[in-house]
PAFIDO-800312 format. One record per residue (C-alpha): residue in three letters; x, y, z. Coordinates in steps of 0.2 Angstrom, whole numbers. Layout:
// PAFIDO-800312
+---------+-------+-------+-------+
: residuo :    px :    py :    pz :
+---------+-------+-------+-------+
:     ALA :     X :     Y :     Z :
...
+---------+-------+-------+-------+
// end
This chain:
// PAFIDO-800312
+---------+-------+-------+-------+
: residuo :    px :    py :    pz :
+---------+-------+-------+-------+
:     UNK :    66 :  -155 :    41 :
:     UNK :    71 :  -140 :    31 :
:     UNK :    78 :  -125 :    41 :
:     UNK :    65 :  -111 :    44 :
:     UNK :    64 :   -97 :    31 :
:     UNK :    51 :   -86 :    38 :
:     UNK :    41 :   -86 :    54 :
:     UNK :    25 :   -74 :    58 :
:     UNK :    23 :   -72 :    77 :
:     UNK :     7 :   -63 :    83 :
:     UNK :     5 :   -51 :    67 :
:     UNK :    -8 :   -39 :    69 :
:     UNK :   -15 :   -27 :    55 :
:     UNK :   -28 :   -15 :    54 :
:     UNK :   -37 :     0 :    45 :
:     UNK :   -45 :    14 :    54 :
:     UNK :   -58 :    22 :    45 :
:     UNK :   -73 :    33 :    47 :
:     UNK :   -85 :    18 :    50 :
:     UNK :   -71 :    12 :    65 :
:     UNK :   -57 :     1 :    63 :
:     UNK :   -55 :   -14 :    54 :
:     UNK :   -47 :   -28 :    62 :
:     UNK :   -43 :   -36 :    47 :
:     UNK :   -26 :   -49 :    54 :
:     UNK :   -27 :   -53 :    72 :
:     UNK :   -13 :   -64 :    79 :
:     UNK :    -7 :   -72 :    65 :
:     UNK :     8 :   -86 :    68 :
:     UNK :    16 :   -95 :    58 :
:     UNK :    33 :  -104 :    50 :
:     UNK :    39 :  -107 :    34 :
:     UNK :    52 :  -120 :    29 :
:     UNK :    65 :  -118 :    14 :
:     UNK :    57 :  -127 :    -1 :
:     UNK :    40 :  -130 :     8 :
:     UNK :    23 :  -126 :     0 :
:     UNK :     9 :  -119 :    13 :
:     UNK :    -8 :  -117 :     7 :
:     UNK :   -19 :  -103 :    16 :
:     UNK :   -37 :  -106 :    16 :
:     UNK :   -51 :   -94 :    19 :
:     UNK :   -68 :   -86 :    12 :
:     UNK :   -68 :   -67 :     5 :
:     UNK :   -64 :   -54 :    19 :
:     UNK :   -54 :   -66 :    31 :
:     UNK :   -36 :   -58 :    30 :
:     UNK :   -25 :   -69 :    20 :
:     UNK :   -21 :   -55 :     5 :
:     UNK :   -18 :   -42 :    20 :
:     UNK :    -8 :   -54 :    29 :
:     UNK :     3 :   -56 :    13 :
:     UNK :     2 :   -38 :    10 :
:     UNK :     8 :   -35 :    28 :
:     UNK :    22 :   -48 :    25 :
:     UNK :    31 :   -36 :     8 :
:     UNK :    27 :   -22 :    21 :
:     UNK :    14 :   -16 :     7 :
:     UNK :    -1 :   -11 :    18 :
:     UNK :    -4 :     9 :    14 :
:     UNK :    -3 :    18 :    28 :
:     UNK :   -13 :    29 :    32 :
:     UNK :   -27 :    20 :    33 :
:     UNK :   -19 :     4 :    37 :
:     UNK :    -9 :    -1 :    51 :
:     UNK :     5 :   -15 :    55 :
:     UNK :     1 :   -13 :    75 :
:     UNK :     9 :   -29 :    82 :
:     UNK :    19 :   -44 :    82 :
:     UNK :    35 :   -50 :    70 :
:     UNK :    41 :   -55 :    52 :
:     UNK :    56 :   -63 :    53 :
:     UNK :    64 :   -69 :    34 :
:     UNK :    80 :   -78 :    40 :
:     UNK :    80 :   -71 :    58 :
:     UNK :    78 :   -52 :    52 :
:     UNK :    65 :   -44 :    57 :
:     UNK :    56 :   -35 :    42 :
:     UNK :    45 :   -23 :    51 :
:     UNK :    60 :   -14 :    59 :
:     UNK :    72 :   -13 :    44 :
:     UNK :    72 :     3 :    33 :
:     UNK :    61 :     3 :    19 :
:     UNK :    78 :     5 :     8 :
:     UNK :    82 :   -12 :    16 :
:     UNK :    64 :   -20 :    10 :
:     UNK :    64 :   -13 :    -7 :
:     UNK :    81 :   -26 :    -9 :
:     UNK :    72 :   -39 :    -1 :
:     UNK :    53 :   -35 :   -10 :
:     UNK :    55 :   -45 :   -27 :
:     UNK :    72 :   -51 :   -25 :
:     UNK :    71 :   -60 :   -11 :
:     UNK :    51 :   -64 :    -8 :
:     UNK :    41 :   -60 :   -23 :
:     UNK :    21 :   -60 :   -24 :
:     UNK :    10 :   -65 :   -39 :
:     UNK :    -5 :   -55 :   -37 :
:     UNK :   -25 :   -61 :   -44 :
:     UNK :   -29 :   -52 :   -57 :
:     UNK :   -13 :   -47 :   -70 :
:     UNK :   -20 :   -34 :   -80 :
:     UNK :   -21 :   -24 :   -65 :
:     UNK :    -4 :   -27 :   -58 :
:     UNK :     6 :   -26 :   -73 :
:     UNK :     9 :   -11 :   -81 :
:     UNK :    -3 :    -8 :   -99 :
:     UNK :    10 :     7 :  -106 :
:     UNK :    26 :    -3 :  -104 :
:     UNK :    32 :   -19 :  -114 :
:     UNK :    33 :   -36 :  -103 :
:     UNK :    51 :   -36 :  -108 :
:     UNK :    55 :   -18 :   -99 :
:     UNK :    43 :   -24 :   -85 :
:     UNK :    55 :   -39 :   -82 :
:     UNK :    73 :   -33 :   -87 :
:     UNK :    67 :   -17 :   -71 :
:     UNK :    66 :   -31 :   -58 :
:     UNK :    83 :   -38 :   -65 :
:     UNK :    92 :   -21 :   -65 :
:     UNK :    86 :   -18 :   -46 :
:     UNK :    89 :   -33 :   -38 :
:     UNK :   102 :   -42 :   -48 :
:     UNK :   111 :   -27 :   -56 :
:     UNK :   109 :   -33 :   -74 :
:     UNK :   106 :   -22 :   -91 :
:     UNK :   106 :   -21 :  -108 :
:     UNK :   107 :   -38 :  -115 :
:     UNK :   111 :   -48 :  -102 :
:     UNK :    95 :   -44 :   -93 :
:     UNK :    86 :   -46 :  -112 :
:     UNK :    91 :   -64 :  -111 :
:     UNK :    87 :   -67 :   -93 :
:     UNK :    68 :   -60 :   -96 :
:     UNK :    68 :   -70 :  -112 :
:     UNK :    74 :   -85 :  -104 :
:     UNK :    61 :   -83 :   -90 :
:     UNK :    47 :   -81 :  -102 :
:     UNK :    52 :   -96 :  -112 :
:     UNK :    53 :  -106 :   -93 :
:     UNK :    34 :  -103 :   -89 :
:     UNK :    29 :  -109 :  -108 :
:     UNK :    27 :   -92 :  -116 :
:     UNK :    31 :   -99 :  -135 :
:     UNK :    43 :   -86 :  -147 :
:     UNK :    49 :   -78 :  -129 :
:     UNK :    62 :   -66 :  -137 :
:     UNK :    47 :   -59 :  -151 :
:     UNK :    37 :   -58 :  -133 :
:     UNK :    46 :   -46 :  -124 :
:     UNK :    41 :   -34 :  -136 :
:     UNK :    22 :   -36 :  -131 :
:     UNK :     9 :   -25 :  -121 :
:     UNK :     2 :   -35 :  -110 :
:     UNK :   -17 :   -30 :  -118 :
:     UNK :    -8 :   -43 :  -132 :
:     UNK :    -7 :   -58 :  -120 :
:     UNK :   -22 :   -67 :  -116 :
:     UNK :   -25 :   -70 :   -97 :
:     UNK :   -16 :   -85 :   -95 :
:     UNK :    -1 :   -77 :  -103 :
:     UNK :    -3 :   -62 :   -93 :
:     UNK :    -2 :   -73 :   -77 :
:     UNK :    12 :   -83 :   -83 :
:     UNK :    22 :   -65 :   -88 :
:     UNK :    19 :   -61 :   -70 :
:     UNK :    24 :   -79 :   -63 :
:     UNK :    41 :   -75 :   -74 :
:     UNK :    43 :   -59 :   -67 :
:     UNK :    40 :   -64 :   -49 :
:     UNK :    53 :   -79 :   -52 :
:     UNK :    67 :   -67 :   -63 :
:     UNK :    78 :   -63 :   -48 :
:     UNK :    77 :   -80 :   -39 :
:     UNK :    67 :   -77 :   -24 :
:     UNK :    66 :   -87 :    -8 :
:     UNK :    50 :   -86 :    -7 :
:     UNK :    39 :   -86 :   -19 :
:     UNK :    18 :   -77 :   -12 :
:     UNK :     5 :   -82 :   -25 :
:     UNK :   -10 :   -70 :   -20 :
:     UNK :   -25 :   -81 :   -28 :
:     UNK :   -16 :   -81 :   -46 :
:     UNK :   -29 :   -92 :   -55 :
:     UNK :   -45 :   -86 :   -48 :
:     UNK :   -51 :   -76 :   -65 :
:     UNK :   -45 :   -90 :   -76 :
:     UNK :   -53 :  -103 :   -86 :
:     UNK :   -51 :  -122 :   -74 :
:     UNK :   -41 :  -128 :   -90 :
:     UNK :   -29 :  -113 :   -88 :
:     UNK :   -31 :  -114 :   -71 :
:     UNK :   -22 :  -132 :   -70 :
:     UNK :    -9 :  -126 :   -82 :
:     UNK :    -6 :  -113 :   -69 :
:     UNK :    -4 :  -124 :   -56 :
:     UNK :     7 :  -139 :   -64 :
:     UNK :    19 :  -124 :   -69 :
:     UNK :    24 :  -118 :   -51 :
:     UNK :    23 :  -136 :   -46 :
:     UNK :    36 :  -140 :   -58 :
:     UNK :    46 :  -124 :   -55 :
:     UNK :    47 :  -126 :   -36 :
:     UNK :    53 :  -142 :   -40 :
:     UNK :    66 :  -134 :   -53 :
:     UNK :    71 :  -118 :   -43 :
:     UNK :    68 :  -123 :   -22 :
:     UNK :    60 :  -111 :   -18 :
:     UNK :    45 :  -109 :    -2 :
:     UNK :    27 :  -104 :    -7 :
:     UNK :    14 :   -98 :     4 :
:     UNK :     0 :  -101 :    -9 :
:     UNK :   -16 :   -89 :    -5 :
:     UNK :   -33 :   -95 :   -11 :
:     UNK :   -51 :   -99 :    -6 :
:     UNK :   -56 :  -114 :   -14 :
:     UNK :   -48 :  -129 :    -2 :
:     UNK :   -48 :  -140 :   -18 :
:     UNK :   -33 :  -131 :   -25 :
:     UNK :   -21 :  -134 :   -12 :
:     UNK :   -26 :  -153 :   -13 :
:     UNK :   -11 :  -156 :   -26 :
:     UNK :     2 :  -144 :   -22 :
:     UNK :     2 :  -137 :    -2 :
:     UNK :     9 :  -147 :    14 :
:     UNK :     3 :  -140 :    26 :
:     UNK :   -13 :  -127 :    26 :
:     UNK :   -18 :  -115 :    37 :
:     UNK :   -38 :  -110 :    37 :
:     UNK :   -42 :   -93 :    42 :
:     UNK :   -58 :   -83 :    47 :
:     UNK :   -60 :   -66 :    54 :
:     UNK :   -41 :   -64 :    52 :
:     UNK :   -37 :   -79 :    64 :
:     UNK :   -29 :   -93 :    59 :
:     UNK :   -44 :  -105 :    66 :
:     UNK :   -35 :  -126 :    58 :
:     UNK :   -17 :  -128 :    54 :
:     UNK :   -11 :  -146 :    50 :
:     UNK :    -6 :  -156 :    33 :
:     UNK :   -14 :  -155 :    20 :
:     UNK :   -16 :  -175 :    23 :
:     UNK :   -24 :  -172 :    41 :
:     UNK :   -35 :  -158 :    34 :
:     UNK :   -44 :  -168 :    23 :
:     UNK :   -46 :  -184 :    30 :
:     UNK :   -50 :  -177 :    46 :
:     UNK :   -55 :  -160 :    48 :
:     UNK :   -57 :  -155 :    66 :
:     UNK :   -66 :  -136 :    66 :
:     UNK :   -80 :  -133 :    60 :
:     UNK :   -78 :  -119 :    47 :
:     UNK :   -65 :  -131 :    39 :
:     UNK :   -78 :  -144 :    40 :
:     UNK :   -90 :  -132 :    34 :
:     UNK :   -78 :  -127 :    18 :
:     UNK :   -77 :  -145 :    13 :
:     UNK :   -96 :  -149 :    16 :
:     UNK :  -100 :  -137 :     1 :
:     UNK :   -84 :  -141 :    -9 :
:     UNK :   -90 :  -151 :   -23 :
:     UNK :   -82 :  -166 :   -24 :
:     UNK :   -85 :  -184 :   -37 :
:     UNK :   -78 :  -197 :   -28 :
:     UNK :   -88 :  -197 :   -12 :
:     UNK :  -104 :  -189 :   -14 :
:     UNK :  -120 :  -198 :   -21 :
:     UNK :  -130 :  -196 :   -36 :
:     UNK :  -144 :  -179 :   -33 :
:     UNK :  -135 :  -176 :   -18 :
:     UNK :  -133 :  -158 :   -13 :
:     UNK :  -120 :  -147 :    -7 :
:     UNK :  -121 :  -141 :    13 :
:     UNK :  -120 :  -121 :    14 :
:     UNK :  -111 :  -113 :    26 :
:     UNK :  -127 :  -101 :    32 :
:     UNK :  -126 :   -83 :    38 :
:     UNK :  -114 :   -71 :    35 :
:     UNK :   -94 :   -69 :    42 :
:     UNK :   -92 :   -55 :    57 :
:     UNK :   -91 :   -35 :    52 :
:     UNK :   -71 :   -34 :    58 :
:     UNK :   -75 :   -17 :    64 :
:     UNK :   -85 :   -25 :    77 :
:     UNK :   -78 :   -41 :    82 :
:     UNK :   -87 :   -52 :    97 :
:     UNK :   -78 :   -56 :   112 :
:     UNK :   -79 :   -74 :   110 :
:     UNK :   -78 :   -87 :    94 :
:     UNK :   -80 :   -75 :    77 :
:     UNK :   -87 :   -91 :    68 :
:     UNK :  -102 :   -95 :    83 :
:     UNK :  -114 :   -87 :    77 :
:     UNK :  -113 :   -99 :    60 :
:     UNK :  -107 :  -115 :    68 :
:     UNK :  -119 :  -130 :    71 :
:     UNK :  -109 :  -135 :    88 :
:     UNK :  -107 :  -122 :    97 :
:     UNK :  -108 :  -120 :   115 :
:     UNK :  -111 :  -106 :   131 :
:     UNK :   -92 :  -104 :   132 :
:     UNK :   -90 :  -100 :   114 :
:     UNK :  -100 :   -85 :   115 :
:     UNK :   -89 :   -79 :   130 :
:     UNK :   -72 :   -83 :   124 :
:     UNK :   -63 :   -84 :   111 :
:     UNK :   -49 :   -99 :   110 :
:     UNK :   -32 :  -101 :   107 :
:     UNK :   -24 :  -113 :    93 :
:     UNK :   -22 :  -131 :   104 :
:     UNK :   -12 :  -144 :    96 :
:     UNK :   -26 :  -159 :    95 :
:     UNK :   -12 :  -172 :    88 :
:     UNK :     5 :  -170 :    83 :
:     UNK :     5 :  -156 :    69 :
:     UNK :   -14 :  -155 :    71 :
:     UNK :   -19 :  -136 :    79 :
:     UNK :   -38 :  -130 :    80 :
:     UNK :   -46 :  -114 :    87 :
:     UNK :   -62 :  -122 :    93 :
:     UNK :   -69 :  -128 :   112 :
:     UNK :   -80 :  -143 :   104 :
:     UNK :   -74 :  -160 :    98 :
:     UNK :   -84 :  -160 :    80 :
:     UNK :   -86 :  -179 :    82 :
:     UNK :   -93 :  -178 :   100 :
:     UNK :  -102 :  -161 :   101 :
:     UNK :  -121 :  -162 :    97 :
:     UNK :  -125 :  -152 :    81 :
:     UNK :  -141 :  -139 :    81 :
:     UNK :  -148 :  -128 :    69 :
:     UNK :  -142 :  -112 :    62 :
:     UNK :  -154 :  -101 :    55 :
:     UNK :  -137 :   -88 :    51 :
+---------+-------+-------+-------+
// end
């Protein structure tokens, strides 16, 4: 295997604000291997853009908080190095991609200068040099006439160009690891797979590790390893993408598939299973199992405590005291 890249130990982030505070990650582990893809899973609300914030140290403080645990990018811990330090590392060493580009790019300045800023910070390049690298990074993710394009707004690009301006931008200074924040949600599905084949093929191309950040578990089907599921800012499944699928072993993941669409397996008027109820108020989490009050199998002991990840097969982790395939289901009114 790959030597490890980055490795999250026990990260905790929260918000405090008037209404309490929000326990938004709560002991979140994890490792990264040097070229690997990780896909991580979750609904709306579960923590998996604050854990990526938290990782480029971008969580605004006050009202946010980094209150426990370790980032460590090739044994350097990045919550105690200066933020001098991190502004080297953030963008030329771990880039993100956020969701929705118009937002994150800015509308008064040309793609070109957006691109040739990264280049002059991280990689000391300027003038033309850093023209040809923005041009040549434009014309990489399929942006056609990519020297004309530098001179563009990004109001002129449509929204897949907008996302594949930020892909280029992201990529510029040859990161190490590459965060894509849910980058395709506001697209078209035609655009969407366009997205998708492009960083397939560039992580192929350049090497570099992606932790790839989405809520629909159909995404990571052709481009992550491994997949980490979260809810209520745990991580709740971590296995293969393989082991995931075939045989998911909590029940939220279970319950993700369920009311995942799907044409090869389902019959013919057939209809999709709902996840019922709503997920915990993270200003006021319950002592045991966040997902109980939702989950079909649950039990006395889940109510009371809540469990550890527990390897159930080699590579195979779960947060859950119930075997799905043995445990009795009942109904949830949510």
């Amino acid at each position: 295997m790959p030597p490890k890249i980055l490795e999250l130990v026990n990260l905790v982030t929260r918000f405090h604000t008037d209404d309490g505070t929000v326990h938004a990650v709560n002991g979140v582990s994890y490792d990264l291997h040097e070229g690997e893809t990780i896909g991580i899973v979750g609904e709306s609300g579960c923590g998996k853009s604050v854990h990526a914030l938290s990782i480029m140290r971008l969580i605004p403080t006050p009202p946010g908080e980094i209150a426990g645990g370790e980032i460590l990018y090739q044994g350097t811990d990045l919550l105690k190095i200066s933020e001098d330090e991190m502004r080297k590392i953030r963008g030329g060493e771990i880039a993100i991609i956020f969701q929705d580009p118009m937002t994150s790019l800015n509308p008064v300045m040309t793609i070109g200068k957006q691109i040739t800023e990264a280049l002059n910070l991280h990689m000391d390049m300027h003038g033309e040099q850093a023209r040809e690298r923005a041009a040549e990074m434009l014309d990489l993710v399929g942006i056609p006439q990519a020297s004309d394009r530098l001179n563009s707004y990004p109001h002129e690009f449509s929204g897949g160009m907008r996302q594949r301006a930020m892909i280029a931008m992201a990529l510029s200074c040859a990161p190490s690891i590459l965060i894509a924040d849910e980058p395709t949600t506001a697209l078209d599905v035609t655009i969407q797979a366009q997205i998708l084949d492009l960083v397939g093929r560039l992580r192929e191309r350049l090497g570099m590790a992606i932790i790839w950040i989405t809520h629909d578990l159909g995404i990571m089907a052709g481009l992550a390893e491994r997949l980490m599921v979260m809810y209520a800012g745990f991580i709740v499944e971590r296995a293969s993408k393989h082991r995931v699928f075939a045989d998911p072993r909590h029940p939220y993941t279970l319950g993700l598939l369920n009311s995942l669409p799907r044409v090869d397996k389902r019959e013919s008027g057939s209809r999709l299973i709902p996840i019922v109820g709503r997920p915990p108020d993270l200003t006021m989490l319950p002592k045991g199992c966040p997902f109980y009050v939702r989950c079909p199998f649950s039990i006395e002991k889940c109510v009371a405590e809540n469990p550890p990840l527990l390897e159930i097969a080699p590579g195979h982790e779960i947060a859950c005291w119930v075997d799905v395939h043995e445990a009795a289901t009942h109904e949830v009114l949510g």
